[in-house]
N, CA, C and O atoms as a MOPAC input file, in Angstrom:
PM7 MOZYME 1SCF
protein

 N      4.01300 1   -13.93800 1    16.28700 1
 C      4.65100 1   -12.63800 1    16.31600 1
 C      3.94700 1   -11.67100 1    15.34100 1
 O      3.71200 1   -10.51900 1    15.70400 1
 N      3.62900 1   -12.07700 1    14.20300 1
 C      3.30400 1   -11.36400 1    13.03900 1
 C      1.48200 1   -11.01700 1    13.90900 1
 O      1.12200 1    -9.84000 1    13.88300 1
 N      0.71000 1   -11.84500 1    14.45200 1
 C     -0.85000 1   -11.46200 1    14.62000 1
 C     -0.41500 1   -10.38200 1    15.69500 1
 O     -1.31200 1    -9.68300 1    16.16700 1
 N      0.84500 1   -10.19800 1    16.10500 1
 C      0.72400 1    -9.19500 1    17.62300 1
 C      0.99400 1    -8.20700 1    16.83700 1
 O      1.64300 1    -7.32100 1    17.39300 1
 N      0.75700 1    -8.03900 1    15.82500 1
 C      1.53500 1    -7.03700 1    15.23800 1
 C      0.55300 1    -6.14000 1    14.61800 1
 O      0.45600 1    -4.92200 1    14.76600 1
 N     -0.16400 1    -6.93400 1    13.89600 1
 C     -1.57700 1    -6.98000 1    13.32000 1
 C     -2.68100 1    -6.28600 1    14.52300 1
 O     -3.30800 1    -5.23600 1    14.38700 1
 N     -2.69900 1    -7.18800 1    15.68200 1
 C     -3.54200 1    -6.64800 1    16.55100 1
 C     -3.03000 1    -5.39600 1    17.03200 1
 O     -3.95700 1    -4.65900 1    17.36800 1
 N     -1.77600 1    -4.83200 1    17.20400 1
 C     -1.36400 1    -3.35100 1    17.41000 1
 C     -2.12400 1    -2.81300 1    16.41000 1
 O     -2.79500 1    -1.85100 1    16.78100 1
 N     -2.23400 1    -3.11900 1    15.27900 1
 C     -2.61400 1    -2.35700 1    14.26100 1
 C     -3.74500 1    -1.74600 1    14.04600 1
 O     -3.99400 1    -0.66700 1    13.50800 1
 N     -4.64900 1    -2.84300 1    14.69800 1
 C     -6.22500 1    -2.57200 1    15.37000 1
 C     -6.52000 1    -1.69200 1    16.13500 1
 O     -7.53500 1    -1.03000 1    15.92000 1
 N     -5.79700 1    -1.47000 1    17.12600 1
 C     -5.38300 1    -0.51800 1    18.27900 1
 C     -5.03700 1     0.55300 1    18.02900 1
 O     -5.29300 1     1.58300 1    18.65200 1
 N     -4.29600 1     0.39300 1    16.90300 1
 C     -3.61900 1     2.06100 1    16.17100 1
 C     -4.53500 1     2.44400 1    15.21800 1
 O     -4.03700 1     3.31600 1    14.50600 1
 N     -5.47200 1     2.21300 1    14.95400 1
 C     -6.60400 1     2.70800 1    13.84700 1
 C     -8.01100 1     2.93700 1    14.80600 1
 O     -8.80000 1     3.86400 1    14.62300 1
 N     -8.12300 1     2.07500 1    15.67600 1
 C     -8.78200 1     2.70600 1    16.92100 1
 C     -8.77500 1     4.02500 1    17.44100 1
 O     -9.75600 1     4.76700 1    17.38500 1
 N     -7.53300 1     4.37100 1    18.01600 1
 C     -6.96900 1     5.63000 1    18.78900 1
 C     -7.07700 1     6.93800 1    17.26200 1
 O     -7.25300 1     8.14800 1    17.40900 1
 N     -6.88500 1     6.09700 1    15.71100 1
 C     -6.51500 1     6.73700 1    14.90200 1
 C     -8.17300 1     7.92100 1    14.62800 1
 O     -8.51500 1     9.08400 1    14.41300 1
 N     -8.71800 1     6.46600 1    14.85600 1
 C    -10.61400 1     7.07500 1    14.39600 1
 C    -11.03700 1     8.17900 1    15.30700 1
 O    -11.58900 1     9.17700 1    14.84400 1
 N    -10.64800 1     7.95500 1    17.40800 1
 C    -11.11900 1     8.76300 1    17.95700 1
 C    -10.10600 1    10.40500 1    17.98000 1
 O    -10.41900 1    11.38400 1    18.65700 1
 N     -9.04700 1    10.32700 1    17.18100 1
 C     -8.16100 1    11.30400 1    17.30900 1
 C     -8.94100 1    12.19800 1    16.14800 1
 O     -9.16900 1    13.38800 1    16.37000 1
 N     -9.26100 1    11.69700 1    15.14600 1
 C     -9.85500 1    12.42900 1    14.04400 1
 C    -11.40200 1    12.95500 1    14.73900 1
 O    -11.72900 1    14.13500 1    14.61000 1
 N    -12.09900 1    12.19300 1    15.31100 1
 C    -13.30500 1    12.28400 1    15.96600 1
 C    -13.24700 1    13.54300 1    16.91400 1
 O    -14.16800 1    14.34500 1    17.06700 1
 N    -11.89200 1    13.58700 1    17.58400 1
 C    -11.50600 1    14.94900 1    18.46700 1
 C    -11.61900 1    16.05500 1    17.72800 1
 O    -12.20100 1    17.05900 1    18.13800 1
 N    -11.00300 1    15.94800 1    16.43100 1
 C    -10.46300 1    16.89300 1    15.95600 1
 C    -11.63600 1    17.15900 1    15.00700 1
 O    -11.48600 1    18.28600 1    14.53400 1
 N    -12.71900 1    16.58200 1    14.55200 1
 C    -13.78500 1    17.18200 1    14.28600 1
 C    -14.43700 1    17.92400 1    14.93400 1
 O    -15.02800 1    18.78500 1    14.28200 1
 N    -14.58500 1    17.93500 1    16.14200 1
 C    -15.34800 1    18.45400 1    17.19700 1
 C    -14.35000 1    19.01800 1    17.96300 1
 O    -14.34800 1    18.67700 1    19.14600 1
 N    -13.50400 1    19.79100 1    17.60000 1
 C    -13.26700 1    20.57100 1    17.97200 1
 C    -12.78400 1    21.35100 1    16.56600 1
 O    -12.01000 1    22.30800 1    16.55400 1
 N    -13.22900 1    20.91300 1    15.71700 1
 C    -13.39000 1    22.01400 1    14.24800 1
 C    -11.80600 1    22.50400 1    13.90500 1
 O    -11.40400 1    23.64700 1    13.68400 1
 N    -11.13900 1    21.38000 1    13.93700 1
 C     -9.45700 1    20.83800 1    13.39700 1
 C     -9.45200 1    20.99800 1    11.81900 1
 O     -8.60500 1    21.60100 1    11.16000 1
 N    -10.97800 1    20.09500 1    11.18000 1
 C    -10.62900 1    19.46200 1     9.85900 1
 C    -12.00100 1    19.97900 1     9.52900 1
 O    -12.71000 1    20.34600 1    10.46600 1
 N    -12.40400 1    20.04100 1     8.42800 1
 C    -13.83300 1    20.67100 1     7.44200 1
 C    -14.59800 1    18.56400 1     8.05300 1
 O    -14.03700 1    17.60200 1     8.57800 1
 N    -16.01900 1    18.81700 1     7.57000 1
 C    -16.66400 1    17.50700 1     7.77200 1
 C    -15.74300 1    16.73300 1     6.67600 1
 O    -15.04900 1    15.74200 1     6.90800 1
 N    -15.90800 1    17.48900 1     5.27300 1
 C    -15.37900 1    16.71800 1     4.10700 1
 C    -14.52000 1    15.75800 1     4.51500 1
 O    -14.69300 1    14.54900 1     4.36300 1
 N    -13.07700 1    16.57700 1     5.31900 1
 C    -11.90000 1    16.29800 1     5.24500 1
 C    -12.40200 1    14.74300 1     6.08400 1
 O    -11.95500 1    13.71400 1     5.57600 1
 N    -13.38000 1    14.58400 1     7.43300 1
 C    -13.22100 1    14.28000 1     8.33000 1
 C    -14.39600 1    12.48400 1     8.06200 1
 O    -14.46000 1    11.35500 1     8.54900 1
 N    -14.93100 1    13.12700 1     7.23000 1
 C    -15.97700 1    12.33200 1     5.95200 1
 C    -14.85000 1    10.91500 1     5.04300 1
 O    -15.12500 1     9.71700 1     4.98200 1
 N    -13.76000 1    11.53500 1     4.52800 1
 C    -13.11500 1    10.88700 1     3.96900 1
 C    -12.04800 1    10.03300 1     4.68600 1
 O    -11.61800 1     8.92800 1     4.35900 1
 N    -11.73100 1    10.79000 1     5.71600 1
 C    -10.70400 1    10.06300 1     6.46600 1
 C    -11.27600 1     8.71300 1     7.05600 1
 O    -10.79000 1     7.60700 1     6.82100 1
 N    -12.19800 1     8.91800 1     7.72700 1
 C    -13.05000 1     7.67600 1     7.71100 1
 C    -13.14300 1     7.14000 1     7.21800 1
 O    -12.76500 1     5.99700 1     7.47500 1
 N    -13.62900 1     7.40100 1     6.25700 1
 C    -13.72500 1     6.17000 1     4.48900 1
 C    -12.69800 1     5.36200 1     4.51600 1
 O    -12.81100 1     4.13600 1     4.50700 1
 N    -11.46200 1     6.06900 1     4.55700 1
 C    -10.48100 1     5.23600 1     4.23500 1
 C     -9.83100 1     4.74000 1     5.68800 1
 O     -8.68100 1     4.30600 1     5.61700 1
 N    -10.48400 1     4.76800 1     7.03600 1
 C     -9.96600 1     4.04800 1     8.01400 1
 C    -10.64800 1     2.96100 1     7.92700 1
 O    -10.10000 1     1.85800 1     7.90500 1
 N    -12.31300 1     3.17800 1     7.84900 1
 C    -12.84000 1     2.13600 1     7.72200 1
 C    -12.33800 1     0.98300 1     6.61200 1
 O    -12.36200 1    -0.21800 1     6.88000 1
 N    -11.97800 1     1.40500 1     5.60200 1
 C    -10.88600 1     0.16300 1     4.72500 1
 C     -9.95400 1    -0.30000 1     5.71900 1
 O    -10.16500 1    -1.43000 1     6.15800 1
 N     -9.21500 1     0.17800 1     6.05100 1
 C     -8.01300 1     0.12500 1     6.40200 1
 C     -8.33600 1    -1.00100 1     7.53700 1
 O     -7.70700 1    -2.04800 1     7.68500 1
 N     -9.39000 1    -0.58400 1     8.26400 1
 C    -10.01200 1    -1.82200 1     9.42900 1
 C    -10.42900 1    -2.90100 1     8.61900 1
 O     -9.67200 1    -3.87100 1     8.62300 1
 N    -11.65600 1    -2.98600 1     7.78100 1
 C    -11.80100 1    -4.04200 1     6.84800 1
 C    -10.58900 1    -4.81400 1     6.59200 1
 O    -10.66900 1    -5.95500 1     7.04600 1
 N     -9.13700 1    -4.45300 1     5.81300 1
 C     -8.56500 1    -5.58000 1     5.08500 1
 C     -8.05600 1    -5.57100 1     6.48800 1
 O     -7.45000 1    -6.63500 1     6.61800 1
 N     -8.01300 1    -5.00100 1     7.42500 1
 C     -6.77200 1    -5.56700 1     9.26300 1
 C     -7.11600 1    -6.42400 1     9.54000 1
 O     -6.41400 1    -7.32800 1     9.99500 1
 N     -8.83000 1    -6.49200 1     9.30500 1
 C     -9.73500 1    -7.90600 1    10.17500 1
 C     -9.76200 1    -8.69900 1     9.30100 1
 O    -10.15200 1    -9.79100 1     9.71500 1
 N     -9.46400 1    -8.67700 1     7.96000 1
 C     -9.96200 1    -9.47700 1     6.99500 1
 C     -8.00200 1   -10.44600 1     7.17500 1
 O     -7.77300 1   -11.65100 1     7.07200 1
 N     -7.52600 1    -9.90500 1     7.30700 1
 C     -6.18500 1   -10.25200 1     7.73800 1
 C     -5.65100 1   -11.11800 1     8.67900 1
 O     -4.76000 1   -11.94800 1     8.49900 1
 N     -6.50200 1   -10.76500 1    10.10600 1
 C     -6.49600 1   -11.45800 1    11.55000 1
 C     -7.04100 1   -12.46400 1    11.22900 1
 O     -6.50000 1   -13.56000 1    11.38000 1
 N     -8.37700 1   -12.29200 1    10.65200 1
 C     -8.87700 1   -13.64500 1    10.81600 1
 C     -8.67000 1   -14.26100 1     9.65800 1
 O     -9.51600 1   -15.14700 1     9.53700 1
 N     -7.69200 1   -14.20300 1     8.42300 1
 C     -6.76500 1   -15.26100 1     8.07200 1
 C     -5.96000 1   -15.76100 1     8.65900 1
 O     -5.80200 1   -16.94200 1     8.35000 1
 N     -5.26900 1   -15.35600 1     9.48900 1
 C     -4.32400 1   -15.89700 1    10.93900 1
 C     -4.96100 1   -17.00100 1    11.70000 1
 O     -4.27300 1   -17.92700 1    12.13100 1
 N     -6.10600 1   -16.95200 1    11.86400 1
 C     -6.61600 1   -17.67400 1    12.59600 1
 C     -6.61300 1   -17.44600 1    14.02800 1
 O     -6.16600 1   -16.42000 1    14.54100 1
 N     -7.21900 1   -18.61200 1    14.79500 1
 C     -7.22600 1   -17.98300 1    16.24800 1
 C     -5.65200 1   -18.05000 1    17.15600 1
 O     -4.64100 1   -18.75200 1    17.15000 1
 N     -6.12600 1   -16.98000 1    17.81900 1
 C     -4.74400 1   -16.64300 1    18.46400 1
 C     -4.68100 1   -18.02900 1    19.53800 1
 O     -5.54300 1   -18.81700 1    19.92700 1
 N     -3.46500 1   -17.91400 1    19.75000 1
 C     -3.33000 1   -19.65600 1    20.85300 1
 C     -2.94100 1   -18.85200 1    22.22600 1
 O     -2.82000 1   -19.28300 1    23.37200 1
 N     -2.83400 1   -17.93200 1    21.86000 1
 C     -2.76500 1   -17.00600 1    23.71900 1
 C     -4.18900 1   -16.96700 1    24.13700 1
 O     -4.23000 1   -17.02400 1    25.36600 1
 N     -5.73500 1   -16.87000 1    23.44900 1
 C     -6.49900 1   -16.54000 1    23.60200 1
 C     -7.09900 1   -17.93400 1    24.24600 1
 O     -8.19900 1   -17.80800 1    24.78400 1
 N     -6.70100 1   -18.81900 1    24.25300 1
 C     -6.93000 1   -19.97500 1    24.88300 1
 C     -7.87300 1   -20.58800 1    23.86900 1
 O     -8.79500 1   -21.22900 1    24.37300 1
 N     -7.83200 1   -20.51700 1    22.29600 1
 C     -9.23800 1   -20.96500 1    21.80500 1
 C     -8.40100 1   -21.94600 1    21.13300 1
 O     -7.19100 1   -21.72500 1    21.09100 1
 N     -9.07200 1   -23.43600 1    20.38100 1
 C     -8.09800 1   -24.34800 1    19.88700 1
 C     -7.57200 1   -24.40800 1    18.46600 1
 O     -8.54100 1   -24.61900 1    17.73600 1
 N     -6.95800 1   -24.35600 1    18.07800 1
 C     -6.50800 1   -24.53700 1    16.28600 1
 C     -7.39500 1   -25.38600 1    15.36700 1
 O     -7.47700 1   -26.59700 1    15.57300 1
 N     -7.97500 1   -24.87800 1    14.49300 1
 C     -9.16100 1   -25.21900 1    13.46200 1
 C     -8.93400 1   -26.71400 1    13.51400 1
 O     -7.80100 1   -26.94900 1    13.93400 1
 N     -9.64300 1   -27.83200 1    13.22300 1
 C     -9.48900 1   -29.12400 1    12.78100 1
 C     -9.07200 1   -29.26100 1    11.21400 1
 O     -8.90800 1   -30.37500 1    10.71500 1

């Protein structure tokens, strides 16, 4: 329950990156603003994945549980 949750989370920082990406290009936010936000999505992806794959593999994904 908790990795489906996690993997939304992936998904929501996804949609999060190309929404900011819109809104650069279409001159929403200064580069600065649009410079930093990144910075800190890209963290935000780092500790998500660094997270998942403490979970280990998903057992929906059909792959087998570590030995």
């Amino acid at each position: 329950m908790f990795a489906a949750c996690v993997d939304r989370t992936l998904g929501a920082l996804s949609e999060i990156s190309y929404h900011l990406e819109m809104a650069r290009t279409l001159d929403l936010i200064s580069r600065a603003d649009h410079r930093e936000l990144e910075s800190l999505g890209g963290r935000a992806l780092f500790y998500v994945m660094k997270l998942a794959m403490s979970l280990g593999p998903d057992p929906a994904a059909g792959n087998p549980p570590p030995s």
